[in-house]
C-alpha positions in Angstrom: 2.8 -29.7 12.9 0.8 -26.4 13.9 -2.2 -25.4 12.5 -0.4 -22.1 11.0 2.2 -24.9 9.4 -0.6 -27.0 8.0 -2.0 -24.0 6.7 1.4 -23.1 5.1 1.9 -26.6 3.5 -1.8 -26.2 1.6 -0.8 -23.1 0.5 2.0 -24.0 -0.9 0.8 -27.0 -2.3 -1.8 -24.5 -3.8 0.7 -22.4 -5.4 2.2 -25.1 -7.2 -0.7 -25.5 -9.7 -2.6 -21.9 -9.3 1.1 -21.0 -10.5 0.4 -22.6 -14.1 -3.5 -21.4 -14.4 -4.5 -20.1 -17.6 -5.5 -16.2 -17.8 -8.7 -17.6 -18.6 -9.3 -19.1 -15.6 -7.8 -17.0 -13.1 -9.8 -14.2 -14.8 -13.2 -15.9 -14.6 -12.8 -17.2 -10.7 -12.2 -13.3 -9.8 -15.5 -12.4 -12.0 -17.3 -15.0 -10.0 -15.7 -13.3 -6.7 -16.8 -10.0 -7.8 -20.4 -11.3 -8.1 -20.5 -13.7 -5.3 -19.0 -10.3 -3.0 -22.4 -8.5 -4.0 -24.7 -11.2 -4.3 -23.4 -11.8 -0.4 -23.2 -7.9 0.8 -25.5 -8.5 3.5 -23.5 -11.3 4.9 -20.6 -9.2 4.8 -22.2 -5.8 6.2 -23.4 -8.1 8.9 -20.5 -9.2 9.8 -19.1 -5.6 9.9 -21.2 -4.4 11.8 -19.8 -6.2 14.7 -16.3 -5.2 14.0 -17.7 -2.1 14.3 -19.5 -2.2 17.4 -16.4 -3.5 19.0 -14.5 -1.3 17.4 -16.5 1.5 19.0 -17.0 0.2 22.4 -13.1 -0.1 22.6 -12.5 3.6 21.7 -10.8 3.3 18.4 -10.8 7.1 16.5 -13.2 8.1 14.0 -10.6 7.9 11.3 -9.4 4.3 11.9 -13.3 3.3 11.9 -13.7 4.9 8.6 -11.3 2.2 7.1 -12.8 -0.1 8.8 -16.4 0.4 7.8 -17.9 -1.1 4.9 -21.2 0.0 3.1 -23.0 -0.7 0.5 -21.5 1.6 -2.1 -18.0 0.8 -0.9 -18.7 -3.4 -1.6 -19.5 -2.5 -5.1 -16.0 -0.4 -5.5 -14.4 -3.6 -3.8 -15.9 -6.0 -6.7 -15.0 -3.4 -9.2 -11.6 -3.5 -7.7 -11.8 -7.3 -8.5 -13.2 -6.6 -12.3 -10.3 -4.1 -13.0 -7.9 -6.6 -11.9 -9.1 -9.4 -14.2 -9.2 -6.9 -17.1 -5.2 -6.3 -16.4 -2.3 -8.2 -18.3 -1.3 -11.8 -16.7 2.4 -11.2 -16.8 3.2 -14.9 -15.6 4.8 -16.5 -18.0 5.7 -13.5 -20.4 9.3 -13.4 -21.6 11.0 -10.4 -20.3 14.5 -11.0 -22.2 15.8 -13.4 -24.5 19.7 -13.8 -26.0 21.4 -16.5 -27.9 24.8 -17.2 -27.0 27.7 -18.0 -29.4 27.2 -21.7 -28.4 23.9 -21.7 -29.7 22.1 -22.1 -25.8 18.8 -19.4 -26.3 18.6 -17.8 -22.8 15.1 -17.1 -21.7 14.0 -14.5 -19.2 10.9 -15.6 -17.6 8.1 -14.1 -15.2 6.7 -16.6 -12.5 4.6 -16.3 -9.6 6.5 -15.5 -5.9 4.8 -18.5 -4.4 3.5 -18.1 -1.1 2.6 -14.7 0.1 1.9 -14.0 3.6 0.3 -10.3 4.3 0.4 -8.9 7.8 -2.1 -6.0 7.5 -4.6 -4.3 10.1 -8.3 -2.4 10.1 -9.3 -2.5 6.7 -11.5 -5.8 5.2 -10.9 -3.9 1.6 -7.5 -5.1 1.7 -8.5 -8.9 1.9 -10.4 -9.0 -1.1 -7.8 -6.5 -3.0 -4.5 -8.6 -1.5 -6.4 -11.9 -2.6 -7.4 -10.7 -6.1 -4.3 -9.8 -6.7 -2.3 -12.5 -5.6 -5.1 -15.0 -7.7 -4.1 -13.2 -10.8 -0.6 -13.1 -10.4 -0.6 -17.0 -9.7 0.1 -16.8 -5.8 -1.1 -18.6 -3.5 -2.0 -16.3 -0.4 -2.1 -16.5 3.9 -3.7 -13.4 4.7 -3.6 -12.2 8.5 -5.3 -9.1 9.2 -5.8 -7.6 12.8 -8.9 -8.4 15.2 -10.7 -5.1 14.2 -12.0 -6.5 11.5 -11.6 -10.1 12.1 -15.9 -10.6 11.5 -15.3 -9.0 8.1 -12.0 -10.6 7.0 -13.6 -14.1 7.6 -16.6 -13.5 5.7 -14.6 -12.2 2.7 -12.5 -14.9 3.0 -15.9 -17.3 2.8 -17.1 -16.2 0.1 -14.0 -16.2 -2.3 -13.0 -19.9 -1.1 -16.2 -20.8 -1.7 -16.1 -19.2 -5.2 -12.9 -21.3 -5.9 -14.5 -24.6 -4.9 -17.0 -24.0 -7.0 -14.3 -23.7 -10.0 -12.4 -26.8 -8.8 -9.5 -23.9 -8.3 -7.8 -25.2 -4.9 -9.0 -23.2 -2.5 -5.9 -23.2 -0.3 -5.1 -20.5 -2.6 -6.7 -18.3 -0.6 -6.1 -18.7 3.8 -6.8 -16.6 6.3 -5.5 -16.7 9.3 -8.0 -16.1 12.5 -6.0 -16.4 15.4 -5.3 -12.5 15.7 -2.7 -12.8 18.6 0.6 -11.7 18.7 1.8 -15.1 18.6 0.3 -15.8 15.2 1.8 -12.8 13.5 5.1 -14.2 15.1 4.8 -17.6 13.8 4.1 -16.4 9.9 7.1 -14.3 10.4 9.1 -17.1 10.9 7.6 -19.9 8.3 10.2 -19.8 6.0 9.4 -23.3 5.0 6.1 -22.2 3.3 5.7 -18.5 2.9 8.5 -17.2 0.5 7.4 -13.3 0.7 5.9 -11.4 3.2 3.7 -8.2 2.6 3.7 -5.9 6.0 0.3 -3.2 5.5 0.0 -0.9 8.4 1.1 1.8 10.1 4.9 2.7 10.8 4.7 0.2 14.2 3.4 -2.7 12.4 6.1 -2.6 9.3 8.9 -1.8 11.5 8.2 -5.0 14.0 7.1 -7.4 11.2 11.0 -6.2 9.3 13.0 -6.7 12.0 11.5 -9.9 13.5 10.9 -11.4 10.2 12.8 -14.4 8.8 10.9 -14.2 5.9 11.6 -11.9 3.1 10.4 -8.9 3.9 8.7 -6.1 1.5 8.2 -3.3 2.9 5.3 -1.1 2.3 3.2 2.0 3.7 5.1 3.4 6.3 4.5 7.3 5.2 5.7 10.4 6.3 5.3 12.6 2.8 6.2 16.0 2.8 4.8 18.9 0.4 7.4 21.8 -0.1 5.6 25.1 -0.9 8.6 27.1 -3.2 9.3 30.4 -3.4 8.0 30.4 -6.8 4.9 28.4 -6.3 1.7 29.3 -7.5 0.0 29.8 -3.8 -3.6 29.0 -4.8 -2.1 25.8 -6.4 -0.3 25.1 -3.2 -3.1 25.5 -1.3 -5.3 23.4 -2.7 -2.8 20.6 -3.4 -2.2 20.5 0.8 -5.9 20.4 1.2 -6.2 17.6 -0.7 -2.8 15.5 0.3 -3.7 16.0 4.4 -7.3 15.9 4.3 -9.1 14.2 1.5 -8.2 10.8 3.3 -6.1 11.3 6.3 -5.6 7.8 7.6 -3.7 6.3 4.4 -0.1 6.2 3.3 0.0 8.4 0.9 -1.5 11.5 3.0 0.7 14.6 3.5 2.1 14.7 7.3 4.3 17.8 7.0 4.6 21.2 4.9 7.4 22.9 4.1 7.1 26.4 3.5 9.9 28.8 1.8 10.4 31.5 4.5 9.8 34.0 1.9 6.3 33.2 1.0 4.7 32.2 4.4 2.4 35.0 5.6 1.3 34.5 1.7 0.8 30.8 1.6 -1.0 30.6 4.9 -3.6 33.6 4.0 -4.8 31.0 1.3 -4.2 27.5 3.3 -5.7 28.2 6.7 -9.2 29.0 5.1 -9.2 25.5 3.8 -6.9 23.7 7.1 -10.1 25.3 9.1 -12.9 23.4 7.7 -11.5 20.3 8.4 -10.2 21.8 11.9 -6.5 20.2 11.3 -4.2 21.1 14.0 -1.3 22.7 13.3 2.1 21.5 15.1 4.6 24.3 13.9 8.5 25.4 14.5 9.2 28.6 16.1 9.2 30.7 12.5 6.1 29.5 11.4 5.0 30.2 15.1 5.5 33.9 14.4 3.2 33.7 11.2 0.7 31.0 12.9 0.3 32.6 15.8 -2.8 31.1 17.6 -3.6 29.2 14.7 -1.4 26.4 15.6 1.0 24.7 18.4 4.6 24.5 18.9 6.1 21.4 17.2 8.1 18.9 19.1 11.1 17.1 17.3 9.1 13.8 17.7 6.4 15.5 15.5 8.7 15.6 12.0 9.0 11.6 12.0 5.5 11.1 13.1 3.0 9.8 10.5 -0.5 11.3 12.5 -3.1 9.4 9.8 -5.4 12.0 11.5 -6.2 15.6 10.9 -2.9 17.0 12.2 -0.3 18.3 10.2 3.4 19.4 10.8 4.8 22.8 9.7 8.6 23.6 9.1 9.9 26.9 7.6 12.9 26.0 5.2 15.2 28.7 3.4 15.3 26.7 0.1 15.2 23.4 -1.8 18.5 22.6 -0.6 17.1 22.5 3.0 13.9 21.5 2.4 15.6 18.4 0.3 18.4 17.4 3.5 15.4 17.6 5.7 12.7 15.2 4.0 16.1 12.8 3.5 15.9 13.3 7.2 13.0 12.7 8.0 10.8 10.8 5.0 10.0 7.7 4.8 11.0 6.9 0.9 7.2 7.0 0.1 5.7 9.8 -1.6 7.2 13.7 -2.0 5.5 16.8 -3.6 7.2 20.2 -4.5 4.7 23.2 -5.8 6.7 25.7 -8.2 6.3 27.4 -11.2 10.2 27.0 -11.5 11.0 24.5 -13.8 15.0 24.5 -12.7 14.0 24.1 -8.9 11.4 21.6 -9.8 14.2 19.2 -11.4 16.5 19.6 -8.9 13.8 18.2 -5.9 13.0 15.2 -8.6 16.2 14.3 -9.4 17.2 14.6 -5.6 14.7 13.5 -3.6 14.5 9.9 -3.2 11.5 7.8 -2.4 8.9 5.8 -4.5 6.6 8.7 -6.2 8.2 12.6 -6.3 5.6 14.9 -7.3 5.7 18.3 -9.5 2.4 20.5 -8.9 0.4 17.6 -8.0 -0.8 15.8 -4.4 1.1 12.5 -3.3 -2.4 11.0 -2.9 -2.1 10.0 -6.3 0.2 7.0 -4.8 -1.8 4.7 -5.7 -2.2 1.4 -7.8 -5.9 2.1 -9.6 -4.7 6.0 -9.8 -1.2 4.7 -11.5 -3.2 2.1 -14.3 -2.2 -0.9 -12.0 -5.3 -1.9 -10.8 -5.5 -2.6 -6.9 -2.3 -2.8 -5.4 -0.9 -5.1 -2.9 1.0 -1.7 -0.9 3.1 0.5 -1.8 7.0 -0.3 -1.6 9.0 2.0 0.0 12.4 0.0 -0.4 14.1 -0.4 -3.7 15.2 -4.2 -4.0 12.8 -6.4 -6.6 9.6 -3.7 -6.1 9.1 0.1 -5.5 5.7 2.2 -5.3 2.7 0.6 -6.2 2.9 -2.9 -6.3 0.8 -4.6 -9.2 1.1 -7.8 -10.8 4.4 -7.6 -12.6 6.0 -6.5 -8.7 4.2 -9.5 -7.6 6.4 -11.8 -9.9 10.1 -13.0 -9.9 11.3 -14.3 -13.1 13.5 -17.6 -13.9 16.1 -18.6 -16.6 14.6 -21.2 -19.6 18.0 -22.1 -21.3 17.7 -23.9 -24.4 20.2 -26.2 -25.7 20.7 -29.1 -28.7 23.3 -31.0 -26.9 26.0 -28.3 -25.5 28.1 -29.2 -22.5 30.8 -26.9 -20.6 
């Protein structure tokens, strides 16, 4: 047996009685975690700090080593993270539908925990402690592998919370970390169908795309995002504006960050009078077709076709000029990846027709896909965000982190 096997079999012998913990004690081993994360910040940041050096001496860009970089502040939103999620609903065990059939056998609809989780994620230590709060609540037992940026930081998180859970006489298999970072490892989970009964892809559009088609595992998928903002003809320009500001550049790197604009042909030389201004102080580049070209000028560089299915997670932006909501619907159905979508109009008729039409997780009205997110939706921390639509879609909370199983009750009938 390998060590990843091993690893697999503790987990899921884990699983087996996290899977039938009370609320009350899940909820009080993530209250300890919160505390022991702070009480321990220095341990952590230390070990950060040499994920970041490395990170750094190998040339990774600025944006990616924001995600990776911890601080002070950003430890105490991580252990609030862990509070909020204690304070959520336990939906194991709640009855989601009930019947009694004319034979008199009451049919129970149940939730219970997946079972094994494996989550294949990269740069950010955030996600360890979010993934294994989560997954503690929900009654899952967890085998985290995150990638060698941040392998310091993920193993010191990963300390402190099985450390938290011995302490509680709460198996501490629960939580496993993997820290071979290899290829090979990530290849092995894939296949441990034996142990792991879901697994969680967090990355960019490479990482989901190898993990779903090498995967024997079931396979969620989440993140890959390529979110569009379509300015109308009938938007409110100032609104538009600001709403692209904030969707390409308040966070660049994540998911749920615009990577293209679609502008109505009839209200470009308007839209960009307003939108540059803002584009500039973050000095976005511009990758533009020929029509927006004409508006753009020197202000930005011809597109490529590569650049409408590229997801940048860096200050560069994609501009397409559309005739209508017809096109500019056929063309993120093209091109999106079933994530997160935004129209800006003040007509209401238009507005329903890119809602009803568009399909992905979240579709926004007058408002930036950056909200496409767990905490921002009332779900706590999220484990991703799904962009496929079997069991879970957008945010992932607890109840998208359950299946559910039939109790039938009976006083003696037989078929």
């Amino acid at each position: 047996m390998t060590q990843l096997e091993l690893m697999g079999q503790k987990a899921k012998e884990a699983s087996r009685s996290l899977g039938i913990l009370d609320t009350e004690s899940k909820n009080a081993a993530l209250l300890k975690i919160a505390d022991a994360l702070k009480e321990n910040g220095d341990q952590w940041l230390k070990a950060n700090e040499a994920d970041l050096e490395n990170a750094k001496n190998n040339g990774m860009k600025q944006s990616l080593i924001d995600r990776l970089a911890l601080t002070k502040e950003r430890i105490k939103g991580v252990a609030q993270g862990v509070r909020d999620v204690a304070r959520l609903r336990d939906p194991v065990g709640e009855t989601i539908g009930e019947s009694t059939r004319p034979n008199g056998l009451l049919i129970k609809k149940q939730r219970v925990p997946l079972g094994v989780i494996g989550i294949i994620y990269e740069a950010r230590p955030n996600v360890t402690v979010d993934a294994a709060a989560l997954c503690l609540k929900s009654g899952n037992a967890c085998i985290l592998r995150g990638g060698k940026e941040a392998i310091h930081s993920n193993t010191a998180a990963v300390k402190i919370m099985r450390g938290v859970l011995a302490s509680l006489r709460i198996n501490e298999d629960s939580i496993n970390l993997i820290e071979d970072t290899s290829r090979e490892s990530a290849n092995e989970l894939m296949h441990l169908n034996a142990f792991v009964d879901v697994l969680i892809p967090r990355g960019g559009a490479g990482l989901i795309r190898a993990v779903t088609a090498g995967a024997t595992v079931p396979v969620i998928r989440t993140g890959e995002g390529v979110c569009h903002v379509y300015v109308d003809r009938d938007a409110d320009l100032d609104m538009a504006a600001k709403i692209l500001f904030n969707a390409k550049c308040s966070r660049p790197s994540v998911c749920n960050a615009a990577e293209c604009v679609l502008v109505h042909k009839d209200v470009q030389s308007a839209f960009w009078e307003k939108a540059l201004p803002l584009l500039k102080t973050k000095n976005v580049l511009l990758r533009a077709d020929e029509e927006a070209l004409k508006v753009l000028g020197g202000n930005a560089e011809p597109a490529d076709e590569d650049d409408w299915d590229k997801e940048y997670g860096d200050y560069t932006l994609a501009v397409r000029t559309v005739s209508g909501v017809d096109e500019a619907i056929d063309f993120i159905a093209l091109h999106g990846t079933q994530h997160s979508e935004c129209i800006v109009t003040r007509n209401e008729r238009t507005a329903q027709e890119f809602l009803l039409r568009t399909d992905a997780a979240a579709v926004y009205h007058n408002a930036s896909t950056r909200f496409t997110d767990g905490g921002e939706f009332g779900l706590g921390a999220e484990i991703g965000i799904s962009t496929q639509k079997l069991h879970a879609r957008g945010p992932m909370g607890l109840e998208e982190m359950t299946s559910w199983k039939y109790v039938v009750l009976g006083n003696g009938q037989v078929r």
